[in-house]
C-alpha positions as a Markdown table, in Angstrom:
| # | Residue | x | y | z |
|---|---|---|---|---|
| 1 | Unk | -2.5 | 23.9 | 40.2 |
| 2 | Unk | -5.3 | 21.2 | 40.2 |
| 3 | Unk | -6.6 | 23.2 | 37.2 |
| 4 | Unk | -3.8 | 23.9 | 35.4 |
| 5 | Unk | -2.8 | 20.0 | 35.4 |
| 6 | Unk | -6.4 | 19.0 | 34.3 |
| 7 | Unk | -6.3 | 21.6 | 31.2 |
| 8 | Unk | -3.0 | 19.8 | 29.9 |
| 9 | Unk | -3.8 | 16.0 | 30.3 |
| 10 | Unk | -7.0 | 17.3 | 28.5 |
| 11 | Unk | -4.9 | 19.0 | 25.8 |
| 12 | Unk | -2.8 | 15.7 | 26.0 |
| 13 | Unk | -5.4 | 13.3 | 25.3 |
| 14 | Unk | -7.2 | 15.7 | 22.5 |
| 15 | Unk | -3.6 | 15.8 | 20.7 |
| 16 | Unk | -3.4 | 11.9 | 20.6 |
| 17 | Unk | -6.3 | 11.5 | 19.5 |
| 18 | Unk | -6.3 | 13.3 | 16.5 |
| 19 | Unk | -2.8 | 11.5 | 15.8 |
| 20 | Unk | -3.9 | 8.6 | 16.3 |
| 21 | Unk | -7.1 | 9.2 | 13.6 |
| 22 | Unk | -4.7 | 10.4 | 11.1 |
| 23 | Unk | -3.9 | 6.6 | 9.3 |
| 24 | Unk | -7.7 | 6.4 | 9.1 |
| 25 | Unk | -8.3 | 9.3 | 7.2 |
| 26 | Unk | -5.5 | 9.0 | 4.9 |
| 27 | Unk | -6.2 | 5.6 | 4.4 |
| 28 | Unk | -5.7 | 4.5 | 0.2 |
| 29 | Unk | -8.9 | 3.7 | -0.9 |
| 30 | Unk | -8.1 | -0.2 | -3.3 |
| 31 | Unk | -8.7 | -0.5 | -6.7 |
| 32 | Unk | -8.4 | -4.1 | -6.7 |
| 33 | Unk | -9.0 | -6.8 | -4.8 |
| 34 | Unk | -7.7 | -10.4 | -4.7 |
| 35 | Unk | -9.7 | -13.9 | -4.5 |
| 36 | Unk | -7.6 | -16.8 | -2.9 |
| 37 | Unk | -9.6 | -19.8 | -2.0 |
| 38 | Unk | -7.8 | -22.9 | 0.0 |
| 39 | Unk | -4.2 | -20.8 | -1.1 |
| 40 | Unk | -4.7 | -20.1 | -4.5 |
| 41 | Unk | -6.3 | -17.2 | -6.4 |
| 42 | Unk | -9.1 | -17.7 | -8.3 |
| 43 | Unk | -9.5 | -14.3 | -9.2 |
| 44 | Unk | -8.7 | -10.4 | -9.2 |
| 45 | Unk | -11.6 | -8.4 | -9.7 |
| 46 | Unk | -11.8 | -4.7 | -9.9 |
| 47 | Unk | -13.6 | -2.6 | -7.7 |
| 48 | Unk | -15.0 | -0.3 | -10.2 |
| 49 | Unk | -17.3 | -2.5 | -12.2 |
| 50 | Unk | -20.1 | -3.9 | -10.2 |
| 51 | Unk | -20.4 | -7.9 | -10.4 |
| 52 | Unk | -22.1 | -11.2 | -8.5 |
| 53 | Unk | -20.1 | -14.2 | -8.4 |
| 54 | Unk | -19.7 | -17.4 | -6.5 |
| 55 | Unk | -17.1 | -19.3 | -4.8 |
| 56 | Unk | -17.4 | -23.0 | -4.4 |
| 57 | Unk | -14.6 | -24.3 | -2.3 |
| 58 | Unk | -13.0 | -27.9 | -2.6 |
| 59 | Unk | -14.7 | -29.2 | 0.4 |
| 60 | Unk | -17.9 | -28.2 | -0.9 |
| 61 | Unk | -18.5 | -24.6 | 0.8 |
| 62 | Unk | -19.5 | -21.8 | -1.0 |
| 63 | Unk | -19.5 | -18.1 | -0.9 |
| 64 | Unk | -21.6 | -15.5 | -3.4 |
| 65 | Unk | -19.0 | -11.9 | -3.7 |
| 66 | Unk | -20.5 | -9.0 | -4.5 |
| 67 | Unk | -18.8 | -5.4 | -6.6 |
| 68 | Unk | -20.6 | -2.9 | -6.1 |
| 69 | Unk | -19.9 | 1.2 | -5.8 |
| 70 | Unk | -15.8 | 0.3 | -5.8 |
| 71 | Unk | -16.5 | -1.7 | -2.5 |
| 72 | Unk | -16.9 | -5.5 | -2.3 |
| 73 | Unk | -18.5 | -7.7 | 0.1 |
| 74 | Unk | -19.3 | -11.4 | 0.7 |
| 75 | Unk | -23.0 | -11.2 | 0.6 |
| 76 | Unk | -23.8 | -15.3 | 1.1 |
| 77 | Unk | -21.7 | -17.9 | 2.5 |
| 78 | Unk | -22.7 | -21.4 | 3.8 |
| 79 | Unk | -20.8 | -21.0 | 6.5 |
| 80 | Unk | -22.1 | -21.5 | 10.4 |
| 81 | Unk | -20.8 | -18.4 | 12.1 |
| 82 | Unk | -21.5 | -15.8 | 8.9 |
| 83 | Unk | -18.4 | -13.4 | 9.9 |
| 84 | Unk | -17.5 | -12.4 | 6.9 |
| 85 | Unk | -21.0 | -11.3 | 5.9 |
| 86 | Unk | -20.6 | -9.4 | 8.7 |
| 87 | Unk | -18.2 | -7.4 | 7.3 |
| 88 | Unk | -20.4 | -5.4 | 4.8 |
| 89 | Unk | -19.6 | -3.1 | 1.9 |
| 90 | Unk | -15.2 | -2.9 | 2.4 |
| 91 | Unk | -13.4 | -0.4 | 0.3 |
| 92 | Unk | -9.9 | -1.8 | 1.6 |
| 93 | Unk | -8.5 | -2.0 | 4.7 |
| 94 | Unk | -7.9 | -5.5 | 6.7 |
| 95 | Unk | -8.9 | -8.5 | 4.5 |
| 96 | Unk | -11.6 | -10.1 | 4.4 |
| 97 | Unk | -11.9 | -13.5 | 5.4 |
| 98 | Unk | -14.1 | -16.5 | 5.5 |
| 99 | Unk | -12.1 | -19.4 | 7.9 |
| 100 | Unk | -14.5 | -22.3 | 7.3 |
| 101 | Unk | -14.9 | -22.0 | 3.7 |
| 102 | Unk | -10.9 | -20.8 | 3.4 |
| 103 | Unk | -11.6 | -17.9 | 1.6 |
| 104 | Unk | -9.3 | -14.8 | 1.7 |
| 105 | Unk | -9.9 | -10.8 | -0.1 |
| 106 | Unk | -6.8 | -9.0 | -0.3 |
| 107 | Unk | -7.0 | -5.6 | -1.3 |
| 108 | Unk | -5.0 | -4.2 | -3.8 |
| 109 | Unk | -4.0 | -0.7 | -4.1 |
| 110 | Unk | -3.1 | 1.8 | -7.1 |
| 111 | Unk | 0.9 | 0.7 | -8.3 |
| 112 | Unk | 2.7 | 2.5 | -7.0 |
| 113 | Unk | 6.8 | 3.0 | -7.8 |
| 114 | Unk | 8.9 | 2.2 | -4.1 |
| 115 | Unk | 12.4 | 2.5 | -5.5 |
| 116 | Unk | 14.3 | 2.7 | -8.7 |
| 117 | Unk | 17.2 | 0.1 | -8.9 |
| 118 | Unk | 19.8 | 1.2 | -11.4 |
């Protein structure tokens, strides 16, 4: 019985986790991604041609983005705590984001059709 009852929370747990990986593999990879500094965008830059630019914030902060192999980064910032350097290379996923210097990276995915309203 002991063993029996071991084998299936094993089974169990191996079957969860494979669901629960699922979203991550099937994950869109963006094609886009959008700039908004202190609320507005300031740009939309596509991940497939590589580029270096910088970000100067109102208040005086500043952070340099990097394009580069259809991922994008934030590869300087002026910032004290540096998190969203810490980020690396992103090919979409959660967004990106810089609190002190009020920056935000959205990805944005291929269009995609939801609904046809006739």
């Amino acid at each position: 019985m002991k063993t029996t009852y071991w084998i299936i929370l094993l089974a169990v747990l191996l079957i969860g986790s494979a669901l629960a990986c699922i979203p991550l593999l099937t994950a869109e990879t963006a094609v886009r991604a959008e700039i908004t500094s202190h609320g507005r965008v300031i740009k939309t830059v596509d991940l497939l041609t590589d580029q270096e630019f910088t970000v100067e914030a109102p208040d005086g902060g500043s952070n340099t983005i990097t394009v580069r192999d259809g991922a994008i980064a934030v590869t300087a910032a002026d910032c004290p705590d540096h998190y969203c350097m810490d980020r690396g290379f992103c090919t979409g996923g959660s967004q990106i984001v810089c609190l002190p210097n009020r920056l935000v990276i959205t990805f944005l995915g291929a269009q995609e059709i939801d609904g046809v309203v006739s």
